[in-house]
N, C-alpha and C positions, 0 to 999 in steps of 0.2 A: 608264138601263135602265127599260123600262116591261113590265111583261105584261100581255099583250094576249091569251091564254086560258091555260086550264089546266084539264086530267085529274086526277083525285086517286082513288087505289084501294087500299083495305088489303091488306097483305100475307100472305097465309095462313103460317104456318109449322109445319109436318105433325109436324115433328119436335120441335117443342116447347123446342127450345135456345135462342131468341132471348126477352128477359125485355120483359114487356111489346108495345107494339104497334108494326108499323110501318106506314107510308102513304110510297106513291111515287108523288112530283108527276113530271108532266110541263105545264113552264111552255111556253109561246109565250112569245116577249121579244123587244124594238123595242129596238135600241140607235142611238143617237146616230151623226153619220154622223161625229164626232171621236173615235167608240170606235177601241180597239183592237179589239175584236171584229166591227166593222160590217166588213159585202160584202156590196156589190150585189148580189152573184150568188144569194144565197144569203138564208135567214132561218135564226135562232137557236131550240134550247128548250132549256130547263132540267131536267135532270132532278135530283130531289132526292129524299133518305128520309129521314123524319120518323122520330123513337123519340119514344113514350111510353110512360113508367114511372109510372104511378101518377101524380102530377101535375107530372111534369117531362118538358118537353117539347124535344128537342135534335136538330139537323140532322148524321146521321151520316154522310153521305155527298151529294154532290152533284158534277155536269161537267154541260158546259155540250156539247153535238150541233149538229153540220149538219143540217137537216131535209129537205136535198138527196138527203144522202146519205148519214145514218145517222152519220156519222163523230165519233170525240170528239176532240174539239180541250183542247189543254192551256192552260189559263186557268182565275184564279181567281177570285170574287167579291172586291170594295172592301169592305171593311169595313160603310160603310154599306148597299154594294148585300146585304151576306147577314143586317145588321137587319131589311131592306125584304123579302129574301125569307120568313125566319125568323118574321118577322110574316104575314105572307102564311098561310104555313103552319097556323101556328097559328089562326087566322079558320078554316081550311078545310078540315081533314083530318075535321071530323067528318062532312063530303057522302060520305065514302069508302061506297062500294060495298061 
């Protein structure tokens, strides 16, 4: 899995019940053409939210979208592919908007 762009934008919360901060990626991602996830037809992104609490930083949510067609596809990250993400993340979240 490669990302090949990505959006990063904090997320407001009006209400004030969510502790600390959150940032929601939206990856672009190249997968292999031996993934489970590869078609032709189609390209992958990633959407992900970032939590930071003071100085821990933790992936609370993420699925993986058809960019075709908006759609969420049920698949999970490899272990090392959500180190790769998680670090990603973490480099990134402070571009947020």
């Amino acid at each position: 899995m490669k990302i090949t762009s990505y959006e990063v934008e904090k997320i407001k919360d009006p209400t004030g019940i969510i502790t600390g901060d959150r940032y929601e990626f939206l990856l672009g991602i190249e997968v292999p053409e031996d993934d489970e996830l590869f078609d032709e037809d189609s390209s992958l992104d990633l959407r992900v939210i970032l939590a930071v609490v003071e100085t821990e930083e933790r992936i609370v949510q993420y699925h993986f979208l058809n960019r075709s067609n908006g759609k969420v596809l049920d698949f999970g990250l490899e272990e090392e592919e959500e180190v790769e993400v998680f670090a990603f993340c973490k480099e990134h979240y402070n571009e947020a908007i």
